[in-house]
Backbone as JSON, one array per atom type, in Angstrom:
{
  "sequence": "XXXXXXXXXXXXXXXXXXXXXXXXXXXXXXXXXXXXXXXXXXXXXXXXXXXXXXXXXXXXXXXXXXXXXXXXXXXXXXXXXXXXXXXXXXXXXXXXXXXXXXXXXXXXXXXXXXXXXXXXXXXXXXXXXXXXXXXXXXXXXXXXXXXXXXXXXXXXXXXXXXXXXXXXXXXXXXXXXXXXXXXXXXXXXXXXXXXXXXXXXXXXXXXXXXXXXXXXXXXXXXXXXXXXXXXXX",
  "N": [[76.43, 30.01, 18.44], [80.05, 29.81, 17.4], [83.31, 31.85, 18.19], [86.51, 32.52, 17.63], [86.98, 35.25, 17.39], [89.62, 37.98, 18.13], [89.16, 40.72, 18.54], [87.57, 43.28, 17.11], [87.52, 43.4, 13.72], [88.56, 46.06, 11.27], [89.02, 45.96, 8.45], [90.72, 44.0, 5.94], [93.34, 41.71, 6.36], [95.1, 43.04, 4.42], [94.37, 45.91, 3.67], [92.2, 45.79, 1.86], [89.08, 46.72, 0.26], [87.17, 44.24, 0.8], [85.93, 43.19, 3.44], [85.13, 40.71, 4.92], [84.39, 37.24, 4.37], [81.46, 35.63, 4.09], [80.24, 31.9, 4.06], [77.89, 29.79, 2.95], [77.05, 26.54, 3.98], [75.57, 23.75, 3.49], [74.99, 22.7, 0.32], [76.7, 24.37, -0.88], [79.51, 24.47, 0.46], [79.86, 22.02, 1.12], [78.67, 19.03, -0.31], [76.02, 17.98, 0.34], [73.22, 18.99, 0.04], [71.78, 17.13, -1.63], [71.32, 14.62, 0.66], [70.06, 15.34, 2.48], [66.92, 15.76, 1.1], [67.29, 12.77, 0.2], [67.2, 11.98, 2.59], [64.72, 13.11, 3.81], [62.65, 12.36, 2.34], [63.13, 9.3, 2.57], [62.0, 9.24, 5.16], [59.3, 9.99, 5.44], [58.64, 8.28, 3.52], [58.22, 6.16, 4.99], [56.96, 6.82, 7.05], [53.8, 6.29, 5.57], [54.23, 8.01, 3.17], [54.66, 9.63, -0.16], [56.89, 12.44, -1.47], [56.4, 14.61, -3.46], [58.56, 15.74, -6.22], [58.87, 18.14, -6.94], [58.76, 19.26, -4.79], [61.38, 19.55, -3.49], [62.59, 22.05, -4.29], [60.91, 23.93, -2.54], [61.83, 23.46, 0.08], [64.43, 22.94, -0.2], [67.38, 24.36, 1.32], [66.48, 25.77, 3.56], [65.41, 26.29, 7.05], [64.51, 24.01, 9.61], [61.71, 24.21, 10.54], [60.56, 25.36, 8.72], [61.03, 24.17, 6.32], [60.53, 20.88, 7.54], [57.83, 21.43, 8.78], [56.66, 22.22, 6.4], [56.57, 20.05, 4.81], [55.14, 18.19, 6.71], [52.56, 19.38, 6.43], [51.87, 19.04, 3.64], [51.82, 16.36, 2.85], [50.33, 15.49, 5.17], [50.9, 13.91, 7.01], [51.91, 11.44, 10.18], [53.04, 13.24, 12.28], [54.72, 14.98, 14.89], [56.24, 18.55, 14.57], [58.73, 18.67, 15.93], [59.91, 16.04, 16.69], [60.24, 15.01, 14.15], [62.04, 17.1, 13.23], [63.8, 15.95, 15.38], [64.47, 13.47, 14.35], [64.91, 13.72, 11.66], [67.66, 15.44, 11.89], [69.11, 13.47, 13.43], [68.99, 11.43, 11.58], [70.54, 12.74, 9.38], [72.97, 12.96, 10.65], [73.92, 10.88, 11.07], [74.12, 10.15, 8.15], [76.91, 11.78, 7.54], [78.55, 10.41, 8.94], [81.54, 9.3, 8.32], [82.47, 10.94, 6.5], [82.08, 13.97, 4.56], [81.54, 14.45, 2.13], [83.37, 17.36, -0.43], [82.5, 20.26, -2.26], [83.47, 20.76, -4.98], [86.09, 23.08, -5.69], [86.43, 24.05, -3.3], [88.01, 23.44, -0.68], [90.21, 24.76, -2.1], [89.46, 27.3, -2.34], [88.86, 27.44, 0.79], [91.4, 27.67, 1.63], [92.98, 30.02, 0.39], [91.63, 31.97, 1.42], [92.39, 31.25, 4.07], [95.27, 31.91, 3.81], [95.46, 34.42, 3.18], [94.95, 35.76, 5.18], [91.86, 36.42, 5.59], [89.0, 37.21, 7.25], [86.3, 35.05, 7.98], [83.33, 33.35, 7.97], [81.28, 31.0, 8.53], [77.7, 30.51, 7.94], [75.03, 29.46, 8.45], [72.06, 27.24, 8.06], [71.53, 25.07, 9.42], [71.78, 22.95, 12.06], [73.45, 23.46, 15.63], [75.07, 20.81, 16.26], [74.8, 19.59, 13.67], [76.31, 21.38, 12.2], [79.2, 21.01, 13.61], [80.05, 18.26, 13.86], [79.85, 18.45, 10.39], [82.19, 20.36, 10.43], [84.32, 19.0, 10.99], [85.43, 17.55, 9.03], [85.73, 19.66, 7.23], [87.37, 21.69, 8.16], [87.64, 23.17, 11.25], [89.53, 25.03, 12.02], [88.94, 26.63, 9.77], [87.81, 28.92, 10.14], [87.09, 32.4, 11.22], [84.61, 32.13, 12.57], [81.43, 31.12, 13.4], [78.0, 30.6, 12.57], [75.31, 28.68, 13.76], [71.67, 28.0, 12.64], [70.03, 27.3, 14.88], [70.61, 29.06, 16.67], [70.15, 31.37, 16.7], [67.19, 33.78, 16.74], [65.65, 34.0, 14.12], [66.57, 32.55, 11.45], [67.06, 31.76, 8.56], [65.25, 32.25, 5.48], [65.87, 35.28, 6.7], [67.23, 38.12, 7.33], [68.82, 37.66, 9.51], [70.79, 35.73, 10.56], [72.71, 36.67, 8.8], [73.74, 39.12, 9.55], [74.45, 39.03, 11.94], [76.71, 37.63, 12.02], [78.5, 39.46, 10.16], [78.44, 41.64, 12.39], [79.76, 40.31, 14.25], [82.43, 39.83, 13.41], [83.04, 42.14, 12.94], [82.68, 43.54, 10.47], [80.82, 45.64, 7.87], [77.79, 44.87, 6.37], [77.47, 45.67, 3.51], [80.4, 45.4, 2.82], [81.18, 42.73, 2.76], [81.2, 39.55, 1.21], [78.91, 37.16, 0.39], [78.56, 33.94, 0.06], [76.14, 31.57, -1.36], [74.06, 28.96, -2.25], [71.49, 28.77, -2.53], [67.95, 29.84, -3.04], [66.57, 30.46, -0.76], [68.86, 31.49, 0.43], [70.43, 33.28, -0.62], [68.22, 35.42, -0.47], [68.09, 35.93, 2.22], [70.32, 36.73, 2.64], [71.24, 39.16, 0.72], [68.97, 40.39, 2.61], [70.0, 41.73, 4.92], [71.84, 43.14, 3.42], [74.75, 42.46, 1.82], [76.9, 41.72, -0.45], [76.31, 39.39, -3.04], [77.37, 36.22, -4.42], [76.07, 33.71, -5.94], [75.6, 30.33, -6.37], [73.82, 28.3, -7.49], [72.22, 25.36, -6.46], [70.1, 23.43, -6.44], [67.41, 24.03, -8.38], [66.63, 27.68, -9.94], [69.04, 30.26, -9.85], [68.62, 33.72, -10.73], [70.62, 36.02, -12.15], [71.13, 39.48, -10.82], [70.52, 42.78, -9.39], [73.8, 43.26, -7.53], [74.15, 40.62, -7.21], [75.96, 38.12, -7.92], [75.92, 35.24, -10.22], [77.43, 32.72, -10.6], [79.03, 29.38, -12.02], [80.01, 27.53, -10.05], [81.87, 26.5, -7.37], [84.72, 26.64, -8.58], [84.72, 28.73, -10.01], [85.21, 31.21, -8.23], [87.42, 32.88, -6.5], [89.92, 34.79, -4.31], [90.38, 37.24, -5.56], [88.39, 37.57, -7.6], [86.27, 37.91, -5.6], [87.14, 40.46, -4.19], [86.42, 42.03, -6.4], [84.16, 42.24, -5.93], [83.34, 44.12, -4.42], [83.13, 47.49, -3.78], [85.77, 49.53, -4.03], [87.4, 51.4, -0.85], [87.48, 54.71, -0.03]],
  "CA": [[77.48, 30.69, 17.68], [80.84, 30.02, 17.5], [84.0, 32.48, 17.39], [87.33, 33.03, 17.8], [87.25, 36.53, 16.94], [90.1, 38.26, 19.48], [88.58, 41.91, 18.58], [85.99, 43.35, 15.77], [88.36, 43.75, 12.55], [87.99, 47.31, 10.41], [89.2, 45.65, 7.19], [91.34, 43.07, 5.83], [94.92, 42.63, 6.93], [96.0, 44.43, 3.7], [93.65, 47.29, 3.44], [91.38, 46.03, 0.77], [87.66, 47.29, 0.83], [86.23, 43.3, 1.35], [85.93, 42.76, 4.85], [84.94, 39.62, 5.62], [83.91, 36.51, 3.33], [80.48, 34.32, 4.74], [79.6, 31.07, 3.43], [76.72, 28.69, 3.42], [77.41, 25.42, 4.31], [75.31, 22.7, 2.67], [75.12, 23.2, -1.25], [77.85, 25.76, -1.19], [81.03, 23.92, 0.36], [79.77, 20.55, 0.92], [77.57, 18.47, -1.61], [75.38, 17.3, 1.05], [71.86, 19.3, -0.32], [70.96, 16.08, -1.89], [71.53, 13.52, 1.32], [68.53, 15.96, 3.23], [66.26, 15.21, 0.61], [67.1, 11.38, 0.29], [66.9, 11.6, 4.48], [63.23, 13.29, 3.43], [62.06, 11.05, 1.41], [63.25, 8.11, 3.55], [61.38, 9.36, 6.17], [57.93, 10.06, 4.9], [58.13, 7.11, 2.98], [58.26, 5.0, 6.3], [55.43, 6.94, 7.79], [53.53, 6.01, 4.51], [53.79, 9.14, 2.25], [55.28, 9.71, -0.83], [57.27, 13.29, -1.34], [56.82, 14.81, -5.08], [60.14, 15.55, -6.64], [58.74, 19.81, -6.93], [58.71, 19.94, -3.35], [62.48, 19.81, -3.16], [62.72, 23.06, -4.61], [60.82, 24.3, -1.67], [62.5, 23.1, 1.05], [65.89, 23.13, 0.06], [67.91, 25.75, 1.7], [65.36, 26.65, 4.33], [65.31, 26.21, 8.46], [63.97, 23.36, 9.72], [60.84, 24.64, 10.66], [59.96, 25.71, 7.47], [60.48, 22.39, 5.61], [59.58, 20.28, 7.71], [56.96, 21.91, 8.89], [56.03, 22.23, 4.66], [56.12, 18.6, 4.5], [54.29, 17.87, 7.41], [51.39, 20.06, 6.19], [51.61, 18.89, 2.44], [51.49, 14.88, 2.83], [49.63, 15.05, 6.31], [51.91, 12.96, 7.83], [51.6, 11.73, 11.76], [54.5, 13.35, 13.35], [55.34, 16.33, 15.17], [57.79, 19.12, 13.58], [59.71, 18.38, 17.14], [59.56, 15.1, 16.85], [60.26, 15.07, 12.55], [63.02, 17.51, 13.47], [65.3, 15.34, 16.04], [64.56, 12.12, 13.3], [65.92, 14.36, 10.05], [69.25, 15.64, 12.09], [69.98, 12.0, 13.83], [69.6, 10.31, 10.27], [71.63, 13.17, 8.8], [74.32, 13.55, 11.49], [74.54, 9.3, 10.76], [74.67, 9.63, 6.9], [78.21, 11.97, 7.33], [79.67, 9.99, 10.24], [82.62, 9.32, 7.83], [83.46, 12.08, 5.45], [81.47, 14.95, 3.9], [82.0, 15.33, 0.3], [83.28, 18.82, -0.2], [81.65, 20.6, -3.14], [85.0, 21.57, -6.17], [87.03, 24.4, -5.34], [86.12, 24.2, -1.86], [89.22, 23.61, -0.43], [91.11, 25.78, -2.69], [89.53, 28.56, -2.02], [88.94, 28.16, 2.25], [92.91, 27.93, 1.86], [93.28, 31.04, -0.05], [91.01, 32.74, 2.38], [93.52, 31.53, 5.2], [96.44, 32.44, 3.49], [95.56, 35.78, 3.06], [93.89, 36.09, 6.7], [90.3, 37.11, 5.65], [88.07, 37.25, 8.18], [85.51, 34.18, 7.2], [81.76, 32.84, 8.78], [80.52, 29.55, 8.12], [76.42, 30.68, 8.35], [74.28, 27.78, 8.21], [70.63, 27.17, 8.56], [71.76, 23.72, 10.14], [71.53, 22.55, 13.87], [75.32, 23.87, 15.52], [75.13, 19.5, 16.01], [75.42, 19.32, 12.39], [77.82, 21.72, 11.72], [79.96, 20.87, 14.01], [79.92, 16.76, 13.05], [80.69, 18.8, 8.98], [83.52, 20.65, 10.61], [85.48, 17.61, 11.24], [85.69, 17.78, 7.53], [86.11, 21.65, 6.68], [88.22, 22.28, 8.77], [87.2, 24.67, 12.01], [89.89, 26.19, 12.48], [89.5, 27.72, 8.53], [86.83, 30.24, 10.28], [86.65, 32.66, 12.11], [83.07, 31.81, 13.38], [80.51, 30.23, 12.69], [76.57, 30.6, 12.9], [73.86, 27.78, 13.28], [70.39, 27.71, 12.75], [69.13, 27.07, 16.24], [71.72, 30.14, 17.6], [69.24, 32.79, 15.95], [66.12, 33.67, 16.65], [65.11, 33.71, 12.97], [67.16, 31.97, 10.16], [67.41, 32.35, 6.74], [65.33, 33.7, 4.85], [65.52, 36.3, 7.39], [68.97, 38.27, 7.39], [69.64, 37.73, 11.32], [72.09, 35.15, 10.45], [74.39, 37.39, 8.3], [74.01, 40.71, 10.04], [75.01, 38.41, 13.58], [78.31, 37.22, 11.2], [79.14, 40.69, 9.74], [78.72, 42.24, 13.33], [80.51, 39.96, 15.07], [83.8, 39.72, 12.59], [83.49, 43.53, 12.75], [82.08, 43.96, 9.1], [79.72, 46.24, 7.35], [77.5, 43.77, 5.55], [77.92, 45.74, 2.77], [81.64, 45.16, 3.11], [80.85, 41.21, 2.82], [80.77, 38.86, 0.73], [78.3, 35.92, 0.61], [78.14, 32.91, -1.27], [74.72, 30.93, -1.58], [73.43, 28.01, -3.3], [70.24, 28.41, -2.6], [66.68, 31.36, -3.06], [66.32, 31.21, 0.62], [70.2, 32.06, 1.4], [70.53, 34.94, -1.05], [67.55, 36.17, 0.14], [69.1, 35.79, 3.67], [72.27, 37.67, 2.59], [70.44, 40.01, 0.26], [68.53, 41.61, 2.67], [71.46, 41.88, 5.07], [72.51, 44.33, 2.33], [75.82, 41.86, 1.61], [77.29, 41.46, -2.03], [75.89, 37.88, -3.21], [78.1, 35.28, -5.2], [75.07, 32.72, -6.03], [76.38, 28.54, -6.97], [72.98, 27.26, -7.62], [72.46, 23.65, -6.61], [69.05, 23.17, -6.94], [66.43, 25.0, -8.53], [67.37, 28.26, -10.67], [68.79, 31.4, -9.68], [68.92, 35.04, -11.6], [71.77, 37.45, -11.85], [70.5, 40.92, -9.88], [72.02, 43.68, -8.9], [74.21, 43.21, -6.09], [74.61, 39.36, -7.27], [76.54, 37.22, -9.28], [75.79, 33.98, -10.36], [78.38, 31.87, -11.02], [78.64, 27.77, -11.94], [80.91, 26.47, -9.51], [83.12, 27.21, -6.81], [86.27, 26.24, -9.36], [85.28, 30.06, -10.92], [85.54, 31.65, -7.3], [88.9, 33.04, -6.16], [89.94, 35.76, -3.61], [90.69, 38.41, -6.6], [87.01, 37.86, -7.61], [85.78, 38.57, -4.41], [87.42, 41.5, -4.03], [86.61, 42.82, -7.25], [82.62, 42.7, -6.11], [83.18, 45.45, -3.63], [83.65, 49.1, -4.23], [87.19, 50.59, -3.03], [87.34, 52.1, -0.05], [87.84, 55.9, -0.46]],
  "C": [[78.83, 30.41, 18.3], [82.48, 30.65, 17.16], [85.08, 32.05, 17.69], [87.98, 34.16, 17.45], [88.69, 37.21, 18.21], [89.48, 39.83, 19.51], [88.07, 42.1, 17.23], [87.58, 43.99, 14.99], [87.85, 45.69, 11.54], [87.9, 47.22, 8.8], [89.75, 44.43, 6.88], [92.52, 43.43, 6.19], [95.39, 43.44, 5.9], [95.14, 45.16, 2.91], [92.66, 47.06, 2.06], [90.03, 46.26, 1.64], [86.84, 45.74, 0.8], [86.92, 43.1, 2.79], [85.95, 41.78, 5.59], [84.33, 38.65, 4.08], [82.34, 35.53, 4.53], [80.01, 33.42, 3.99], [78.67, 30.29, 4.23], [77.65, 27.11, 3.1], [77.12, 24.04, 3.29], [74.99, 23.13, 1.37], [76.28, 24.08, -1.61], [79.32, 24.86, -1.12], [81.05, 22.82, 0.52], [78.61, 19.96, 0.17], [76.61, 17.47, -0.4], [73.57, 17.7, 1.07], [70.93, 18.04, -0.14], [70.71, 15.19, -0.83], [69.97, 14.42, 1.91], [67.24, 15.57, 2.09], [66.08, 13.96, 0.61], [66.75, 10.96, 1.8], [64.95, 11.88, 4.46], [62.6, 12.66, 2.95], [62.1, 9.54, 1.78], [62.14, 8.25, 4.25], [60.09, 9.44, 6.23], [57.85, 8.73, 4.26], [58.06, 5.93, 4.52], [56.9, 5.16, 7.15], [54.2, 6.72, 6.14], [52.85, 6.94, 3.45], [54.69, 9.23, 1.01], [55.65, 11.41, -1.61], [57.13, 13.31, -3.39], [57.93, 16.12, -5.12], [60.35, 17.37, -6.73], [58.69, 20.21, -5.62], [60.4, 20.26, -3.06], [62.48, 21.38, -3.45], [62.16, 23.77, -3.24], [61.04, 24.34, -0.63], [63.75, 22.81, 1.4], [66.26, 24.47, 0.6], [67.52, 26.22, 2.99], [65.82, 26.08, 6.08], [64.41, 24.93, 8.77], [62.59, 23.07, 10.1], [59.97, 24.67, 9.91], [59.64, 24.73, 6.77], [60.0, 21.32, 5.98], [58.18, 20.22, 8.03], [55.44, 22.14, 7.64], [55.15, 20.74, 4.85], [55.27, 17.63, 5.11], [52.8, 18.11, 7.02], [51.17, 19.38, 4.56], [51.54, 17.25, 2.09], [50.48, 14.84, 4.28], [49.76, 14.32, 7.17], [51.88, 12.85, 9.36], [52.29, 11.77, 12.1], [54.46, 14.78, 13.13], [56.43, 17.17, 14.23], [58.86, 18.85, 14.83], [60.47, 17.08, 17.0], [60.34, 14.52, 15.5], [62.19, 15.81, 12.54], [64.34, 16.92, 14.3], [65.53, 13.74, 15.23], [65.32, 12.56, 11.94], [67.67, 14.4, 10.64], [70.01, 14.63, 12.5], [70.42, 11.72, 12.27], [70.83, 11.12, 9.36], [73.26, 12.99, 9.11], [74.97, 11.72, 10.79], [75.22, 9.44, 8.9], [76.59, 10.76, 6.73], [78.72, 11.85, 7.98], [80.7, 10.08, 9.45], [83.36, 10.45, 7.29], [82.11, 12.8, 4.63], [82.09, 15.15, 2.73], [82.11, 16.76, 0.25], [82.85, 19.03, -1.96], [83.64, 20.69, -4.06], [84.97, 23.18, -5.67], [87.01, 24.81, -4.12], [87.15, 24.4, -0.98], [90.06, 24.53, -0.78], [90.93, 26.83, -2.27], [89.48, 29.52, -0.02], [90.55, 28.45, 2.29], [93.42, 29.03, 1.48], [93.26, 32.23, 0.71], [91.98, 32.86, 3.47], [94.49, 32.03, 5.24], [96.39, 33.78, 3.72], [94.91, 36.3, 4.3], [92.41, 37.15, 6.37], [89.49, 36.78, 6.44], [86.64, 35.9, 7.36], [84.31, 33.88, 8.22], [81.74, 31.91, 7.62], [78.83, 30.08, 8.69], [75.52, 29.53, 7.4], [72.81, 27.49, 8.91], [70.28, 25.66, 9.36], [71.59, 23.97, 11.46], [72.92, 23.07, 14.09], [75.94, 22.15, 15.52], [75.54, 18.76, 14.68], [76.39, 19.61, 11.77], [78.98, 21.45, 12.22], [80.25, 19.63, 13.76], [80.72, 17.66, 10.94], [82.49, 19.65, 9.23], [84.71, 20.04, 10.66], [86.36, 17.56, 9.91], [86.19, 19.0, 7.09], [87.16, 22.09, 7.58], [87.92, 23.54, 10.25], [87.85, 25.68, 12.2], [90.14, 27.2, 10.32], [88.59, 28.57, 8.49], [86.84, 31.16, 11.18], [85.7, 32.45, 12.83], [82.38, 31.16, 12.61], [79.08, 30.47, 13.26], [75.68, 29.54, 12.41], [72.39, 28.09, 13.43], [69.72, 27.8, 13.88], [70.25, 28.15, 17.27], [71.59, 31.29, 17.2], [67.78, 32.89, 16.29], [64.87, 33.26, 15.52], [66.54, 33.14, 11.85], [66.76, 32.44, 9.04], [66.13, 31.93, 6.62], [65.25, 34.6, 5.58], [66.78, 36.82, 7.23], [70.08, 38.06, 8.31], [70.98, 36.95, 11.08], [73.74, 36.21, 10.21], [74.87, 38.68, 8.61], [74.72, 39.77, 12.05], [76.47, 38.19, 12.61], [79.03, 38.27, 10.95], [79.19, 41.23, 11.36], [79.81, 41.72, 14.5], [82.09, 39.76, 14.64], [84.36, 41.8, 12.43], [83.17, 44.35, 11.25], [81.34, 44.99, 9.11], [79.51, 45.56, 6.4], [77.65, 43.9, 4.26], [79.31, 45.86, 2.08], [81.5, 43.63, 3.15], [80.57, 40.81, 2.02], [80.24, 37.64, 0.89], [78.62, 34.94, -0.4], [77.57, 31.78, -0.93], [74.71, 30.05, -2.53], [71.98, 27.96, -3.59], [69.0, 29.97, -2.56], [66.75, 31.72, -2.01], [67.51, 32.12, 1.27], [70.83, 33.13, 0.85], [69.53, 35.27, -0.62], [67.65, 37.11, 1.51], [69.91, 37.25, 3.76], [72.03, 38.91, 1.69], [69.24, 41.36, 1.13], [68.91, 42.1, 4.04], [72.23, 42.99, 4.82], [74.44, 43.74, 1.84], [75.68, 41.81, -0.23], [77.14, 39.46, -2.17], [76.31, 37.03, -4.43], [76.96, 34.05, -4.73], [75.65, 31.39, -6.99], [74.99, 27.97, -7.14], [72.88, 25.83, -7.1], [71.42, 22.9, -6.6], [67.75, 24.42, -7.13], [67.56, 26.61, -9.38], [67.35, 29.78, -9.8], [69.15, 32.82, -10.22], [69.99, 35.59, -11.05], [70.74, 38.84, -11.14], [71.04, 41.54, -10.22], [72.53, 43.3, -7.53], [74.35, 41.33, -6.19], [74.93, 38.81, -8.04], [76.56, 36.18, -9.42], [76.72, 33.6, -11.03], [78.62, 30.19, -11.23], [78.86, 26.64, -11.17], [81.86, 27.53, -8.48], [84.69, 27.53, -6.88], [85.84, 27.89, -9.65], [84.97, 31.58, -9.73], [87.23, 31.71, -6.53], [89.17, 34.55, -5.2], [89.77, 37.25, -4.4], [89.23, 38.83, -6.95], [86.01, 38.44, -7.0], [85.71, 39.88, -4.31], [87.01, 42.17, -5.18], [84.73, 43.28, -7.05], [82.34, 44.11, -5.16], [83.58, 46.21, -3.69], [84.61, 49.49, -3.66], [86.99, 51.11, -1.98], [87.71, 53.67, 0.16], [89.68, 56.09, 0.5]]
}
């Protein structure tokens, strides 16, 4: 985990009732979902397996554990998850040596966020190796903090991530907004108890209560945000 918090916040600087904003990383602000799959599918195909196209759905989003661990078990493949795991994040970390595609409205809106000094988390079921290699791109300093994957005991789907983000920015998670692309990372942020702005990017996900699905990060804006959380008395 990394912050630059200087002390735990109580609100925003101008007294609205959102507290803090947390985003997910891959599918959410950079379009890099798909490259982990094509890195998956590389990779099995070399050890000589061939990945069907319904497994993505299950392994997007998830901890590395989980998927590869899936994929290990569901082709039978001869390689460690240790082993599977430092071959996925090399080939990844290689395919965005240059430049990370950022997802639309991405930009617009971390800048909005800065403008208006909202407290922000980058939470990410990535290696901190990866995120930090995507930061180059995003910008680090447009977060307060940031949480990886391997700087939790449990990851997403578990909530540890976003209750470590809300506690450490000074939040109440229900004072937070998330925004997810993926089942496992509302789930994540869902049970958390955070307000959940869901971008789909593979696979489908329902409106709730307590979440709003939306098409794009073009129809995300600070005003929106704020309008998912209840006033503060």
């Amino acid at each position: 985990m990394t912050s630059t918090v200087p002390a735990p916040v109580a609100r925003t600087a101008d007294g609205h009732a959102l507290q803090a904003v947390l985003l997910d990383m891959d599918g959410t602000l950079v379009d890099t979902e798909g490259f982990w799959w094509e890195i998956e599918v590389g990779v099995f195909g070399e050890l000589g397996h061939r990945l069907d196209e319904s497994w993505r759905d299950i392994v997007v989003g998830g901890p590395m554990t989980r998927s590869g661990g899936f994929l290990i078990e569901a082709t039978g493949a001869d390689i460690g998850l240790a082993e599977l795991t430092v071959l996925l994040n090399e080939r990844f970390e290689a395919r965005i040596a240059d430049r990370v595609p950022l997802m639309p409205g991405a930009e617009r809106l971390l800048g909005e966020l800065a403008r208006h000094n909202v407290p922000t988390a980058l939470v990410s079921a990535s290696h901190r190796r990866v995120i930090d290699q995507v930061l180059l791109t995003l910008g680090r300093d447009r977060f307060t903090m940031t949480v990886a994957g391997d700087e939790v005991p449990r990851t997403k789907p578990h909530p540890d991530p976003y209750l470590l983000a809300a506690s450490a920015l000074g939040a109440h998670p229900s004072r937070c907004a998330v925004i997810e692309d993926t089942a496992t990372g509302v789930a994540a942020a869902e049970a958390a108890g955070c307000r959940v702005v869901a971008i789909p990017s593979v696979g489908l996900i329902a409106p709730a209560p307590g979440r709003t699905v939306v098409r794009s990060l073009e129809d995300v804006d600070l005003p929106f945000l704020r309008s998912l959380i209840t006033p503060l008395n």
